[in-house]
C-alpha angles and dihedrals in degrees: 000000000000117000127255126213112243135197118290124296102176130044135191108192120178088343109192123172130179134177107188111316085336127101110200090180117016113197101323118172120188134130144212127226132205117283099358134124102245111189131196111199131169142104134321099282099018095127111256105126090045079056096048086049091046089056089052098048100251089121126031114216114236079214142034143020129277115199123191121175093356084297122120102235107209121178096350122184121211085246092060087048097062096045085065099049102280116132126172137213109195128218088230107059102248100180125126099270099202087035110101113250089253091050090054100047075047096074090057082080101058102104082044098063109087093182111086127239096261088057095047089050086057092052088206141130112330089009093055101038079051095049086058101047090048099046088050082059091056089049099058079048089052088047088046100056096036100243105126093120092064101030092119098039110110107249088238095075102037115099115265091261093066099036079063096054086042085060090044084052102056093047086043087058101053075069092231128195089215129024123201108207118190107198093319085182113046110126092019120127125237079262095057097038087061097049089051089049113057088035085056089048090054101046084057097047099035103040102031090238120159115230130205109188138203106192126151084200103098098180084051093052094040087048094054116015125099098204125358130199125208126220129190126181087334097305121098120242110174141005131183151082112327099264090050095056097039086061097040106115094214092055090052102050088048084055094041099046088235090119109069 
């Protein structure tokens, strides 16, 4: 069934952020509704990835709300995030590189493992009954990203392309109502773009899963986003569907250097 876009379940109200003298966002408001593809575009250092830490707890804003679900979120960890549905690529890999690639999907399913470590090192009753169900789950991950033929390589020696939909498989196994993505496709070929692509465009159609996007392509983000937002030097310039912010002149001085 194709997916449907629903009301808004984030909201970034007011969102200021300063390290030092330095202020990284200064009062940005968007939101995200259900089901849709939400991406953040602009510059190097405009700010994006300080907002997408900002969304999983890992910065509190000095100023600003942020709402998710209806509900006020003050003070929130990453933990707590994903607790809520909240999972995070990075723009750096940060996968265990000597780890197989089921073992590392594998990790995706930690908040969702209710037995402790001594029971599964006993491999034995409810743990082990746990482990199997869990690992049936990362399975179905492994079958959905087409990666059965490396799923015991260790992720160390797979090309980076792979080691990124590795990534996008172990957030895609903690089941998550929202995924953050931060440039889930720097350093990839044509090849590869398209891959990602099309694996990011059916998680969002298949399993109902919103997506914010950080993303420099902008033929990739033009070609697959429902709304963008536009960030330069922390401020927002521009927000919209994708024709409106491709003709926004603001948008296209920041691309084109022609504003500062």
């Amino acid at each position: 069934m194709a997916r449907e876009i629903g009301d808004v379940i984030l909201k970034m109200e007011g969102i200021s952020l300063s390290f030092g003298g330095v202020k990284a966002l200064t009062n940005i408001s968007f939101d995200v509704r259900e089901h849709e593809i939400r991406s953040i575009i602009g510059p190097n250092g405009a700010g994006k990835s300080s907002m997408l830490n900002v969304i999983n707890g890992v910065y509190h804003p000095q100023e600003g709300q942020v709402t998710f679900r209806g509900e006020v979120r003050r003070d929130m960890e990453p933990h707590k995030a994903a607790t809520q549905g909240i999972a995070r690529t990075f723009q750096n890999i940060a996968l265990f590189k000597g780890m197989s690639v089921l073992d590392n999907i594998m990790t995706g399913r930690n908040l969702k493992m209710k037995c402790n470590l001594f029971h599964h090192a006993l491999h034995w009753g409810k743990a082990r009954a746990e482990e199997i169900e869990h690992r049936k789950k990362v399975e179905e991950v492994i079958d959905f990203l087409e990666i059965q033929s490396i799923r015991k390589t260790p992720v160390g020696r797979l090309p980076y392309g792979l080691q990124k939909r590795v990534e996008l498989g172990r957030a895609l196994a903690a089941e998550p109502s929202m995924m953050l993505l931060d440039e889930p496709m720097a350093g990839m070929n044509v090849e590869e773009k398209q891959d990602m692509c099309r694996f990011i465009l059916d998680v969002n159609d298949q399993f109902g899963t919103t997506i914010v996007l950080i993303e420099h392509d902008m033929g990739v983000v033009m070609d697959i986003s429902d709304r963008v937002v536009v960030l330069d030097y922390g401020k927002k310039i521009g927000d919209g569907v994708p024709d409106e912010v491709k003709n926004n002149p603001d948008v296209i001085s920041a691309y084109l250097g022609t504003s500062h």
